[in-house]
C-alpha positions in Angstrom: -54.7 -58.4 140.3 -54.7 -60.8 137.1 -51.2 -61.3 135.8 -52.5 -60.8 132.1 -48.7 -61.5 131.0 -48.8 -65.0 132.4 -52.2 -65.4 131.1 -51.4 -65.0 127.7 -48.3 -67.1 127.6 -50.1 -69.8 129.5 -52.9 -70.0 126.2 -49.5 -69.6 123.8 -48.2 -72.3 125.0 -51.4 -74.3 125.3 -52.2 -73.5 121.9 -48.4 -74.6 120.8 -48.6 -78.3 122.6 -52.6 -78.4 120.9 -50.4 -77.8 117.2 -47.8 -80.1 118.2 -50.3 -82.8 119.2 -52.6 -82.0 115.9 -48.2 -82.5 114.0 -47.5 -85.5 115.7 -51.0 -87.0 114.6 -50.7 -86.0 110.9 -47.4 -87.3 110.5 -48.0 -90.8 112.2 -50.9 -91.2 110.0 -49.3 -90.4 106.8 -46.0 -92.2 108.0 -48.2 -95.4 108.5 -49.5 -94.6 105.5 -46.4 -94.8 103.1 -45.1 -97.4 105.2 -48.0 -99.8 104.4 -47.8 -98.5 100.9 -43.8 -99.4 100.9 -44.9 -102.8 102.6 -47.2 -103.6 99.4 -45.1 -102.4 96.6 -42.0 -100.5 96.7 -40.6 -97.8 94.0 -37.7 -95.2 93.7 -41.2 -92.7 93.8 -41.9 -94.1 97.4 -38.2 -94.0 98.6 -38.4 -90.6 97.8 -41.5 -89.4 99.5 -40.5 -91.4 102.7 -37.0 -89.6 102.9 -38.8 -86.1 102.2 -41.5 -86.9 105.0 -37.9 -87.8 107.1 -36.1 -84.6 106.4 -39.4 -82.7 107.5 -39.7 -84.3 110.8 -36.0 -83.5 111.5 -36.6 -80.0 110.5 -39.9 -79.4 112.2 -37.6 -80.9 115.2 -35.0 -78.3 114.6 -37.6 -75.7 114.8 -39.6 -76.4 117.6 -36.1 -76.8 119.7 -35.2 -73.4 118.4 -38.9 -72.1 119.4 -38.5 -74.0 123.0 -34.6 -72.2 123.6 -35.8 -68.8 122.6 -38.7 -69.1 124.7 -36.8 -70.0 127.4 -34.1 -67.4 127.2 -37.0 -64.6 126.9 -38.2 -66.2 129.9 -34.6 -65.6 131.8 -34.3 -62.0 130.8 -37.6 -61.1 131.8 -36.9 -62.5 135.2 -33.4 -60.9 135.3 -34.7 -57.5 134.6 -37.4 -57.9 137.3 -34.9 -58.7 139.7 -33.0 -55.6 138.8 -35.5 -53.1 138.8 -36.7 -54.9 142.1 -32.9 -54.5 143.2 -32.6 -50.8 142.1 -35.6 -50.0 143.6 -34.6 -51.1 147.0 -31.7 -49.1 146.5 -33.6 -46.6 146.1 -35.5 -47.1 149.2 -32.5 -47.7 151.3 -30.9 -44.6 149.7 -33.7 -42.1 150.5 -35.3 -43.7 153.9 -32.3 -43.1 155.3 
């Protein structure tokens, strides 16, 4: 039988470290961008772009982390409550194959 569960969080996250990847690109190339920019001729303008494009990154950080801990916490209740239905039903088992 196909664990259609695992299937779909297996092409989630495959689809999440395709968006990261396709992030990380963008950003280097307009980082290099401004920086070569800054390089040639700095301004107040400049400054101020570079610090935004700063204050994303640590945000976007922030919010993958967040995506990454809730993920993983989903994960860990999902595998408690199979472990407690499979405990309850062995219970059960025990209880009535007596």
């Amino acid at each position: 039988m196909i664990d259609i569960k695992s299937d779909i969080e297996r092409t989630y996250l495959k689809m999440e470290n395709l968006q990261d990847i396709e992030y990380i690109s963008n950003f280097n190339l307009v980082g290099s961008i401004l920086l070569k920019w800054s390089k040639i001729r700095k301004t107040e303008e400049l400054e101020t772009i570079m610090g935004c494009m700063n204050e994303m990154a640590f945000y976007n950080l922030k919010l993958k982390r967040e995506r990454d801990d809730l993920l993983k916490v989903v994960s860990q209740y999902r595998a408690d409550k199979i472990r407690a239905v499979e405990r309850a039903r062995k219970a059960e088992e025990k209880l009535y194959n007596r």
